[in-house]
Every structure is written in C-alpha cells, then in structure tokens.
C-alpha positions in Angstrom: 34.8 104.3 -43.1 34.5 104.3 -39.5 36.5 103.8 -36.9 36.3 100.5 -34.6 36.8 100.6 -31.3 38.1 97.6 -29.4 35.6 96.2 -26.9 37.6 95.8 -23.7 35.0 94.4 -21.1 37.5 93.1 -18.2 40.7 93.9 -16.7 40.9 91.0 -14.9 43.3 89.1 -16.7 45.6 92.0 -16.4 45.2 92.7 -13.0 45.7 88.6 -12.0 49.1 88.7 -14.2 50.1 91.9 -12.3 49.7 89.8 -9.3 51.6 87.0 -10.8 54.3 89.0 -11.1 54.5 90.8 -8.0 54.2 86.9 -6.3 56.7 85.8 -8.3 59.0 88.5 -7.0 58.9 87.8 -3.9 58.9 84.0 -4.3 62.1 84.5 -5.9 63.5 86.9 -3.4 62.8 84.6 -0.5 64.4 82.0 -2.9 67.8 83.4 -3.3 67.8 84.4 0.0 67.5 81.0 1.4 69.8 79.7 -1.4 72.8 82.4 -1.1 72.9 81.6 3.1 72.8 77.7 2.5 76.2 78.4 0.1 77.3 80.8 2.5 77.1 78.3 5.6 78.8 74.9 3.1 80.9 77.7 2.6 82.1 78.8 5.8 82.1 75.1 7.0 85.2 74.3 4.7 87.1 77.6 5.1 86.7 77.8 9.2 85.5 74.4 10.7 87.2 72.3 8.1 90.6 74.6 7.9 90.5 74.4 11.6 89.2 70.8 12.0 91.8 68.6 10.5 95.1 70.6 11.2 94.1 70.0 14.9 93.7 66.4 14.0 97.0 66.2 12.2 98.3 67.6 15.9 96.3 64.9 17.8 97.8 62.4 15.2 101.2 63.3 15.1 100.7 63.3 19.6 99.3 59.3 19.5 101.7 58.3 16.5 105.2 59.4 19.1 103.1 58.3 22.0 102.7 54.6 19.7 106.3 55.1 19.2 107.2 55.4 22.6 105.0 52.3 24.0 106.5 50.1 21.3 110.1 51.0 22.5 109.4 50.5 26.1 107.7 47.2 24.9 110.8 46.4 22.8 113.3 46.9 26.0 110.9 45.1 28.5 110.9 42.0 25.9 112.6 38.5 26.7 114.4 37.2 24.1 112.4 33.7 24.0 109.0 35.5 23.7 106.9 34.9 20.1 105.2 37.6 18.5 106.6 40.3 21.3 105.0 43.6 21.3 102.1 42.8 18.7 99.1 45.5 20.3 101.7 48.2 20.2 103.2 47.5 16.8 99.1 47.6 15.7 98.5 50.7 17.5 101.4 52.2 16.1 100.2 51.2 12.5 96.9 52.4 13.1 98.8 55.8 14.3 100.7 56.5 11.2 97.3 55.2 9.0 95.4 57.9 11.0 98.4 60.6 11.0 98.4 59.7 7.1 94.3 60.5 6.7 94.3 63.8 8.5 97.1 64.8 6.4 95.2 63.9 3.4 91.6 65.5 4.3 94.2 68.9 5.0 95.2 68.9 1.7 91.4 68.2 0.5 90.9 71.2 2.5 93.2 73.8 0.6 92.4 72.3 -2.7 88.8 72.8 -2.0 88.8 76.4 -0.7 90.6 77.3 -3.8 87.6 75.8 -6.2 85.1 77.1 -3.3 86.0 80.3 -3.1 86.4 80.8 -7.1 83.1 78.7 -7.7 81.5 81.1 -4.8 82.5 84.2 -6.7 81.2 83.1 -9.7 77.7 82.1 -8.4 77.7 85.3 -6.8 78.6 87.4 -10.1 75.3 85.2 -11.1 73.0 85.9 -7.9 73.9 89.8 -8.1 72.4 89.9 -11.9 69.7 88.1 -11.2 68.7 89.7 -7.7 69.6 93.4 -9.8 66.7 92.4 -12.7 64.1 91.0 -9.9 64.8 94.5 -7.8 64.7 96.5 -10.7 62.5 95.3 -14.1 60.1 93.7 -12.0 59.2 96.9 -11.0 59.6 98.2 -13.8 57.5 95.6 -15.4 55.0 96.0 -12.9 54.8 99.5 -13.7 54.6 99.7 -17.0 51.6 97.1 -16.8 49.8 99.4 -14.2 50.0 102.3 -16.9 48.5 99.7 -19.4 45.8 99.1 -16.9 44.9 102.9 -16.1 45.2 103.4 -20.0 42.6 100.8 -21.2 40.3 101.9 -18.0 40.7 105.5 -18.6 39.4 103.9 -22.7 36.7 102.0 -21.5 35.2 104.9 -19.6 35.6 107.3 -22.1 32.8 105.2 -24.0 29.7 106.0 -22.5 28.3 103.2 -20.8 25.0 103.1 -22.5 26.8 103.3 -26.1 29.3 100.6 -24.5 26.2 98.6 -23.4 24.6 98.8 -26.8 28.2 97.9 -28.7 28.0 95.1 -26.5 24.4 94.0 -27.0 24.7 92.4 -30.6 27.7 90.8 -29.6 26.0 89.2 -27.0 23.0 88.0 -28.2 23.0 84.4 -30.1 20.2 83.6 -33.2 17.8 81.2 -32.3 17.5 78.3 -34.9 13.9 77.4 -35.5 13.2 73.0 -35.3 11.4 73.1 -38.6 14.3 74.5 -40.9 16.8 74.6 -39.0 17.1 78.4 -40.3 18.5 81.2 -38.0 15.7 83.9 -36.6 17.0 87.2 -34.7 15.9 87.5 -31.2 13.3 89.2 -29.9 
C-alpha cells in the first residue's frame, strides 16, 4: 500500500496564530505593567500620604481641642452669674474638637490595620504577578518557537513535493462532478 501524504496548501492559519500569540504577549505585558504601578501608587498612598496624613491631623486636633479648652475657660471666668446658656459657641466648638480629635485618631488606627493587610495582600499579588510575568517572558517564547519550527517543518514538506506532482494531487481534489438536468446522475469534468 502506498503511502499518503498530507496535502498542506496554506500556512496561513499558522502564521496568523503565531501572531496571536506574539500580540497577546505584549498586550499582556503592557497589562501587568499598568496593573502592578496602579497597586503600587494605592499602595504607597496608605503607607506614606495616609501614615503621614492623619498623625499630622491628630496634632492639629489635639492643638484646636486645648485651644477649645482654653476659650471655654476664659469664657467660663468672664461669665456673670445671671447669664442663661453662658458660653454655648465655645462649649460647641469644644465638642466638635474632641469629635474631630476622636476621628483622626480612628482613620490612624485604619491606617496601621490597613498597611498590615496591604502590605501582606501586596506580597501575595506580587508572588502571583512574578509567575505569571515568568510564563509570558519565557513559554511565550518558547511557544512561539516551537510553532516557527512547525512552520519551517511543514514548508520545508510542502516543497519537497514537486510542485507539478503537488498541483496534480491537488487537481482531483479540486475539481467537483457536474450533475447532468435529465438524471440528475454525476459526469466527470472535462
């Protein structure tokens, strides 16, 4: 029996997944780039701006809440006895003071906690970033690679047919009966 060979007419599909690939390499590069520095910068916000951000306010709090205290005592001394409600903008001002010195020392702790889970959840998606930046820098190539060697293969096939054998391989394959109207029976070309 004789051997069949395959008929391999176009390496375009090949060539157009090749390219897939490579596009989808880069696409994806570009990807995690953009996506590592947008973690990196919510990142850095909380560890330097934040950290930085409320103790200052806590400071700035504590300063209005003893400057609060302060008007509400000289309020308190200038006070007649007969007056109603004495003192009623600075005993506001000084609630509003120790609500404020209260919040700042709230987002501070919101802070800490939040570095601690940030900086552990930051590891982790970096553990995760690293593998997946490690396949696309090195099977991708790979992959790309191996499909070139494919491609030179099956060319290196194809032309080892000669092209008017190839041509005449191809010619039955390629040619389709004609049906005559009367019986509706098949007749080869001519």
């Amino acid at each position: 029996m004789m051997k069949q060979r395959a008929q391999i007419t176009s390496f375009d599909a090949l060539t157009a997944f090749r390219g897939g690939i490579l596009d989808f390499d880069e696409a994806s590069q570009a990807a995690l780039e953009s996506m590592v520095l947008e973690v990196r910068k919510a990142v850095d916000w909380i560890e330097h701006d934040r950290a930085r951000y409320w103790p200052a306010q806590v400071r700035q709090a504590s300063d209005a809440l003893v400057q609060a205290r302060a008007d509400l005592a000289r309020c308190e001394v200038a006070t007649r006895p007969d007056e109603r409600n004495p003192c009623t903008e600075q005993k506001k001002r000084l609630a509003l003071c120790k609500q404020r010195l209260r919040y700042c020392e709230r987002k501070v702790e919101a802070v800490k906690h939040w570095r601690r889970i940030l900086n552990h959840e930051y590891t982790e998606f970096m553990g995760r970033v690293n593998k997946l930046s490690g396949f696309l820098e090195t099977e991708l190539p790979r992959a790309v690679a191996t499909l070139e060697r494919l491609l030179r293969a099956l060319e290196d096939y194809a032309q080892a047919i000669p092209l008017p054998a190839r041509e005449a391989r191809l010619a039955p394959a390629r040619s389709i009966p004609a049906r005559t109207e009367q019986d509706g029976t098949s007749t080869p070309p001519t």
